[in-house]
N, C-alpha and C positions, 0 to 999 in steps of 0.2 A: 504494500500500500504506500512507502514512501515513494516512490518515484513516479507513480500519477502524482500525488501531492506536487511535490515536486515541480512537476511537467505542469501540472494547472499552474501554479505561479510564476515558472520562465514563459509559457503561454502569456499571460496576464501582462505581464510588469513589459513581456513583449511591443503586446499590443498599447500598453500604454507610453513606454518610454523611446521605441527604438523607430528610428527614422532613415526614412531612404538615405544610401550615402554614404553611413558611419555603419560603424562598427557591430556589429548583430552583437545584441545580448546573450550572455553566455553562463554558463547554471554556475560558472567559478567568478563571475564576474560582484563586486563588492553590494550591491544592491541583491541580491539573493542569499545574502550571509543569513539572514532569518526566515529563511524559505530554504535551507538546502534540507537532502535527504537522510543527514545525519538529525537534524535538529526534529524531523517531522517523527523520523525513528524513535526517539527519545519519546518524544508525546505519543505515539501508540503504546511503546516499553509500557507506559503511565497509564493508557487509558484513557488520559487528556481530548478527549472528544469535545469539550468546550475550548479550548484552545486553537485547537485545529482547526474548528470552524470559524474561530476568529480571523484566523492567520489565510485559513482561505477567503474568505469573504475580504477582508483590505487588500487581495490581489484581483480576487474576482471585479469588486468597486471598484479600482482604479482603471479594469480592462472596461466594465460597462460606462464610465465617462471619457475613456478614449474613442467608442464607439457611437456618442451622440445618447445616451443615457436610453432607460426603460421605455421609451418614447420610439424607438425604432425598430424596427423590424429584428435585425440581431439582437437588438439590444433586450429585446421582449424576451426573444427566450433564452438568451441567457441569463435574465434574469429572475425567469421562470426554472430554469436548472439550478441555478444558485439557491432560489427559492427551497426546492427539492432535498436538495444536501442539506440546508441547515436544517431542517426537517428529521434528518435522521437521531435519533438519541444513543447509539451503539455505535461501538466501530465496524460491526458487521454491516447494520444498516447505511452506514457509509459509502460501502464499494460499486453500490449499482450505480448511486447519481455521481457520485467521484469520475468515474467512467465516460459516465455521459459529457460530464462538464470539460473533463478535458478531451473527449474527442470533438467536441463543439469548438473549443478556442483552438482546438488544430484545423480544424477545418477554414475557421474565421480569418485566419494569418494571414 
């Protein structure tokens, strides 16, 4: 489960930060130091299902106002998959919308 985590938040911080031209964002890159695989590890280790969904949801937000907010078309549903995930109370219930959501910001890129 860490590296959807993961992959939702280089998705995310993607779509919000990285611009034609420069340099692509990179899962080593220092803006990802509270979203790497190690750190999301650690919060399942825990159980930390309230964390995690914090930590997804301020990469999730940042990608739904790079893309013209709830108000648009992408924007809807991903913000209807986000919806989804925070929904879940387990970290079993987690893995379905997890899934969804970052195949969604993959496809969005």
């Amino acid at each position: 489960m860490e590296l959807p985590l993961e992959t939702v938040a280089l998705f995310s911080l993607k779509l919000a930060y990285e611009t034609e031209g420069q340099s692509p964002i990179l899962r080593d890159d220092l803006m990802m130091s509270d979203y790497e695989r190690e750190v999301f590890g650690l919060l399942i280790r825990r159980g930390d299902v309230t964390t995690i969904k914090v930590k997804v949801a301020e990469c999730v937000g940042l990608a739904l106002e790079a893309i013209g907010g709830a108000g648009t078309p992408l924007g809807r549903e991903l913000d209807r998959l986000s919806v989804d995930f925070s929904a879940a109370q387990t970290l079993e219930q987690l893995d379905a919308p997890l899934i969804a959501l970052k195949d969604y910001l993959k496809d969005i890129q």
